[in-house]
N, C-alpha and C positions, 0 to 999 in steps of 0.2 A: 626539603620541598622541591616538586619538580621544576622545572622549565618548560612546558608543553610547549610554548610559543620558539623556545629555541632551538626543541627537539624537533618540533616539525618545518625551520627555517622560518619561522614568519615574521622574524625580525626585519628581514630584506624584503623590505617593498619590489623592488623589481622583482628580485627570484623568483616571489611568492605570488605575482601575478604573470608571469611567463609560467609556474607551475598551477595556477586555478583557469588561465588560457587551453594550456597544451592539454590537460586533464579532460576537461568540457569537449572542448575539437575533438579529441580520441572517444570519448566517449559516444557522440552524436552528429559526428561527421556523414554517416551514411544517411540519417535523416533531414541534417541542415543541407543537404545535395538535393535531396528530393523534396522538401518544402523549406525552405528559407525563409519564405512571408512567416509560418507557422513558428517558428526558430524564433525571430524577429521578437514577433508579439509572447515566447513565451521568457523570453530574454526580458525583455520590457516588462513581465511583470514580475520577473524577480528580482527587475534595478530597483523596484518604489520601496522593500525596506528587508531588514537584515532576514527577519523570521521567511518572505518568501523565496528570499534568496537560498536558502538551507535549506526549503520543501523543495528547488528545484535542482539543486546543486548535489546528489547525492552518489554519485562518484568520484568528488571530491572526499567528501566525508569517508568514505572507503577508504581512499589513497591514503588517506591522514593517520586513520584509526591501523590499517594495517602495517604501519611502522612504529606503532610501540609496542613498548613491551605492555603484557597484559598477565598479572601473577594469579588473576582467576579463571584461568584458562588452561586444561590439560588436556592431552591426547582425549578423552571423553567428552568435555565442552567443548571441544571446537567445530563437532559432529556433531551441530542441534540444526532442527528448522527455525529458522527466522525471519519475519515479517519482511524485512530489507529496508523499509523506509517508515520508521516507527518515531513520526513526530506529534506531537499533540493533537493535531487535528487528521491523524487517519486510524480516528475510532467514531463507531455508531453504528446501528440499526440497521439488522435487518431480516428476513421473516427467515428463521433455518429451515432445513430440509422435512422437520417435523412441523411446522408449521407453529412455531412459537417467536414469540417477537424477544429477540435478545440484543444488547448492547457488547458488542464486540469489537475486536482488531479489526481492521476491513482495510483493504488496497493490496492488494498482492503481487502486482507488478513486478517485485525487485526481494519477493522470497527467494529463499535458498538457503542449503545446509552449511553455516558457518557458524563460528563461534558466538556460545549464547549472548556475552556481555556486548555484542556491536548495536544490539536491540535497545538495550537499554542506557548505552552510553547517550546513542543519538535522541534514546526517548529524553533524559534529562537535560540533554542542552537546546533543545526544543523546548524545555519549560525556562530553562533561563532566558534564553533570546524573548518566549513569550512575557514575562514576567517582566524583562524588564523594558518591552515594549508599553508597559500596563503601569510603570514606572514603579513596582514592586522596590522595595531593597534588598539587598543580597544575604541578608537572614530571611527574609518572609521565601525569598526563592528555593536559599539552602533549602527551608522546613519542608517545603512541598516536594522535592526531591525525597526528602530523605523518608516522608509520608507513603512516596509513590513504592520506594526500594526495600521498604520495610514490610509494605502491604505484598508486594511482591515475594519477599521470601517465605513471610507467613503465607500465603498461600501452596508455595511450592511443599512447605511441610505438611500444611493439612492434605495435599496429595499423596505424597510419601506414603506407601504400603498397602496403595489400592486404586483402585478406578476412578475417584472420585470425581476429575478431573473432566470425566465422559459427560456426569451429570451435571456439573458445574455451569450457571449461565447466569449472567445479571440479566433480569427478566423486570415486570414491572412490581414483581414479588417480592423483588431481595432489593432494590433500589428505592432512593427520593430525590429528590434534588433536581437537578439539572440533567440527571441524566433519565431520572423519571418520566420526567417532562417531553424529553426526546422520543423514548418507548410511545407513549402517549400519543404527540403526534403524528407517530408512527402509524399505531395503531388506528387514527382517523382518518387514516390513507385510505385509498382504492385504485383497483386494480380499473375500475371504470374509468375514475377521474384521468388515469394516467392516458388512458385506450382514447381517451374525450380529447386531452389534450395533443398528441402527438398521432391521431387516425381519422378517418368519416368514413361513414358508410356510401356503399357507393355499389350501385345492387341491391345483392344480397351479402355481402361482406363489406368487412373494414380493411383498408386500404390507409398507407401512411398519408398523410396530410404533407403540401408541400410548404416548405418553411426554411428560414435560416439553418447554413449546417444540413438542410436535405438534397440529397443529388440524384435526378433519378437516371436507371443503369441502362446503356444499352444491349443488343438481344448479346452479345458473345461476354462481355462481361456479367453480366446476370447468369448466363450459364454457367460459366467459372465459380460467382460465389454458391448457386443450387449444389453442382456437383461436392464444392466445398463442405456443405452443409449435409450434403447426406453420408459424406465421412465423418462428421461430428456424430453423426445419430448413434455410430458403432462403437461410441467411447461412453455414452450413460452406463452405468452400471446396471447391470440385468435386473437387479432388487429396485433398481429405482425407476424402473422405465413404463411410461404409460402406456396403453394401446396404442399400434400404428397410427390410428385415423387421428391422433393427438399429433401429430408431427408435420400435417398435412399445409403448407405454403402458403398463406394468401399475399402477400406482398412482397417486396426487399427493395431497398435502396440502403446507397451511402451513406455515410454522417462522416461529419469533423466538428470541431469548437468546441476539444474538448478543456481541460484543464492544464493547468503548468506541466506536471508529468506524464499528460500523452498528448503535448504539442507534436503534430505531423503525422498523426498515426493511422494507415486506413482504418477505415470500419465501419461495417455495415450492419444495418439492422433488419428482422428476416422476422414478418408476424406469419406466424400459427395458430392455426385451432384451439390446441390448447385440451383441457381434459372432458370437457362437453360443447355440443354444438352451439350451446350462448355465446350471442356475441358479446358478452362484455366477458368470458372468460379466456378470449382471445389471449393471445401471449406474445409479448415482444422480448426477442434474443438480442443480445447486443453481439456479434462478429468483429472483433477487434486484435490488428495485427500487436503481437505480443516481442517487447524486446528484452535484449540482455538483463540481466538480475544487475544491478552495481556493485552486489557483493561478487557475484562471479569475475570479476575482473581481475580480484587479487588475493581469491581464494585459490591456493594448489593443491587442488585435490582432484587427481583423474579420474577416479572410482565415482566422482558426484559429476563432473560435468559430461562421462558417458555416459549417465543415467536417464537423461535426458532426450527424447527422439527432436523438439525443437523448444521454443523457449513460450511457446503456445502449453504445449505438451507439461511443460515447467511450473508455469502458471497455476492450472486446473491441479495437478498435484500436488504443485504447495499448498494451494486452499484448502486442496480435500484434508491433509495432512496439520493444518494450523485451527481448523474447523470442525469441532467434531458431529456438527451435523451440516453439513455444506449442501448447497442450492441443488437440487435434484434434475438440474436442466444442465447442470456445470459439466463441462467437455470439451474438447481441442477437436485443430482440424489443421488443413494446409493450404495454402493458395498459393502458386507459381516459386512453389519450394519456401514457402515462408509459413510459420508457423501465427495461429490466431488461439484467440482462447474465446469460449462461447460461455453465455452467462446469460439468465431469466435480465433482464430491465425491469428492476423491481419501482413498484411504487412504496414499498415499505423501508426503502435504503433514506436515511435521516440524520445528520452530521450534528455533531455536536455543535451549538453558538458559543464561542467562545468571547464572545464581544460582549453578550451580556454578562460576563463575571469579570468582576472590576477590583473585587476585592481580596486578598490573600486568603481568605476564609470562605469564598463562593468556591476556590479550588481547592482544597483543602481534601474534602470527601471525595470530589471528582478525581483526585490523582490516587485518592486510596481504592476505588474502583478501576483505574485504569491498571494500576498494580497488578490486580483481580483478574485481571481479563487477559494482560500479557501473559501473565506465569500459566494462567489457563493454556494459551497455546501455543508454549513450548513444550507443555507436561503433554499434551494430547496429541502430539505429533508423534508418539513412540508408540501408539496404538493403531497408527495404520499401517495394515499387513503389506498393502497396495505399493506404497512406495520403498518400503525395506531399509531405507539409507540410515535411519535412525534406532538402534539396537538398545537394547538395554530401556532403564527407568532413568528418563531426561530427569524427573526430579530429586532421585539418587544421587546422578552423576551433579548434578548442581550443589544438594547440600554437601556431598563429598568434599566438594573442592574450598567452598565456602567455611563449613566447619565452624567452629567456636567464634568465627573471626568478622561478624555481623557489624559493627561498628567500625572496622577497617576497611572494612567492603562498601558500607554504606558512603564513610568518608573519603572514602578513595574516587567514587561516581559523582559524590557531589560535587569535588573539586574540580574533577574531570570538566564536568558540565560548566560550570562557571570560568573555566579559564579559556576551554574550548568556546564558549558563547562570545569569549571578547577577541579571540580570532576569527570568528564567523562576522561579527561586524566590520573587523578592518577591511576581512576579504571581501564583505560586497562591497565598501567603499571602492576597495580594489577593480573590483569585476565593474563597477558602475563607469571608472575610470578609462578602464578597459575596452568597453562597450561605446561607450559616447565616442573614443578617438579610433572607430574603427580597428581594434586590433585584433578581434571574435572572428578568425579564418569561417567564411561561410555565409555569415548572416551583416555584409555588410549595410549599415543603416543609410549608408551614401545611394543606396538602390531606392531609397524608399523618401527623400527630403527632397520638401520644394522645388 
């Protein structure tokens, strides 16, 4: 039996919070300089409990994972695209580039070509941490794991030795459940509703509405993000691209107040025409500056981090590459040497509620669909010509490695998950520690009390 806690030092309280300290600072030093309020509050919502500490903490989770040894992992594996921050809750809805409503992977932030199993380590200690938030026990946790790893490799075989992969989507066809239900209200979305709630008309066009999180731009900044914006235009892909007069600017301001992983992050949102003169087919971009992968940090591989022009550029390519029908406005751009990733503001994007599944059996199907959807886009990331970094059949190179040894593999990631889950809660206790006596270089809270 291993030791994970004593492989990765976490027996030592101090060490192991001078190393989830030093970790965090290295990783978001450049951004806690330039918003600290924004740090502050996203630090504070990952002190309230273990599971949001883990959604925010995901350069730790690299440092950890890239110091063990990993026996499913060979010169082939370690060259897959992967999601980067693949925990229970960044899956759901939303409308693909064909215009069909599917349940998929979604967040892409923190993709990148690393070894296949960091996806799936992080996805099942995210069901533990959840699980036993939900006060599950550590069988009903194991099964859902082993539900989720099992549905997973079945999948990867039913791709094996064809395309299958391309056509693959949990739709509201091949689902029920919980995840039905998501499709669903997806699908009672609108593109009006959204234009209603975040625009007014004002003329003859619609114009952003001002509101929390809205900032409007003065003339040399607004030039900046235009010019921005019309280097984005020259990245859609020529099969994908609407008429010019579809591109054409009615608005732009700022945003902030986004979520725990793009606390601080500029970005601005730019409405457009859109594919006809209606104004309710208006269309909102979201312009968002785009950061480091967390796998990149302690991935060595020079061939994948030159591949890259900025981590904008990163973004829109992992998507395209994890995505087999990806958002047809999807595209990078730059601003003052910083890379942004541009992306439709969909009203059909839809998160899974995890709050209403209370019982080991509400998630049960849910993790065997999640399986479905992961293996999906690893397997499909060998089919875009576009990015090249991924050669060969990913789901070859996976069953290769795996082989006859499905129950070793299975047990080896549950255990993972469950041992690593009860290091994820010491360390927020740690980090909560941490954080309360001042020691987070950056985001001191002494700026901010009474």
């Amino acid at each position: 039996m291993t030791d994970l806690a004593g492989d990765l030092g976490a027996r030592d309280d101090d060490a192991r919070t001078r190393h989830i300290v030093d970790t965090l600072a290295d990783a978001f030093s450049d951004l806690m300089t330039e918003s600290p309020a924004a740090f502050r509050n996203k630090f504070r919502k990952m002190a309230v409990e273990p599971f949001a500490f883990y959604r925010g903490s995901a350069p730790l989770y690299y440092a950890d994972v890239a110091r063990l040894e990993d026996p499913w992992v060979d010169d082939k594996t370690r060259r897959v695209w992967i999601q980067g921050d693949l925990h229970a809750e960044n899956f759901g809805t939303y409308l693909d580039g064909d215009g069909v409503l599917v349940f998929d992977v979604n967040d892409f932030d923190e993709a990148y070509v690393a070894p296949w199993t960091w996806d799936l380590r992080r996805l099942v200690a995210s069901v533990a941490l959840l699980g036993w938030s939900k006060a599950f026990s550590d069988g009903d946790i194991d099964a859902l794991n082993a539900t989720y790893l099992r549905s997973y490799l079945a999948a990867v075989r039913s791709f094996s030795g064809g395309s299958g992969e391309r056509e693959f989507a949990l739709t509201r066809r091949n689902t029920d459940g919980p995840i039905r239900e998501a499709l669903q209200r997806s699908r009672e979305s609108s593109r009006r509703a959204l234009l209603d709630a975040v625009t007014e008309i004002e003329g003859e066009d619609r114009v952003f509405r001002a509101g929390p999180g809205v900032r409007r731009l003065d003339d040399e900044e607004r030039a900046e993000v235009l010019a921005a914006y019309e280097g984005y235009l020259g990245t859609i892909p020529h099969a994908k691209r609407w008429p010019d007069t579809a591109y054409g600017v009615h608005d732009v301001v700022g945003r902030s107040g986004f979520g725990i992983g793009s606390a601080g992050l500029p970005a601005y949102n730019v409405l457009i025409e859109g594919p006809n003169e209606a104004l309710d087919n208006d269309i909102v971009l979201s312009m968002k500056q785009a950061v480091r992968a967390a796998p990149s940090r302690v991935v060595d591989d020079p061939e994948v981090a030159s591949w890259f022009t900025h981590h904008g550029h990163r973004t829109a390519l992992s998507r395209r590459a994890l995505q087999a029908h990806a958002d047809r406005l999807l595209g990078w751009t730059e601003m003052r040497g910083v890379g942004y990733v541009v992306a439709e503001l969909s009203p059909y994007e839809n998160d899974l509620d995890w709050d209403d599944l209370t019982e080991p059996r509400d998630l049960r199907d849910v993790l065997h669909h999640l399986g479905r959807a992961t293996a999906r886009a690893h397997c499909v990331s060998d089919a875009d010509a576009e990015q090249g970094l991924v050669t060969g059949q990913v789901e070859d190179a996976l069953l290769g490695v795996v082989g006859e040894r499905e129950d070793d593999f299975v047990a080896d990631l549950v255990a993972f998950a469950r041992d690593y889950a009860d290091i994820v809660r010491d360390d927020h206790r740690r980090f909560v520690e941490a954080f309360r006596a001042d020691q987070v270089p950056g985001v001191s809270s002494a700026e901010e009390s009474l």
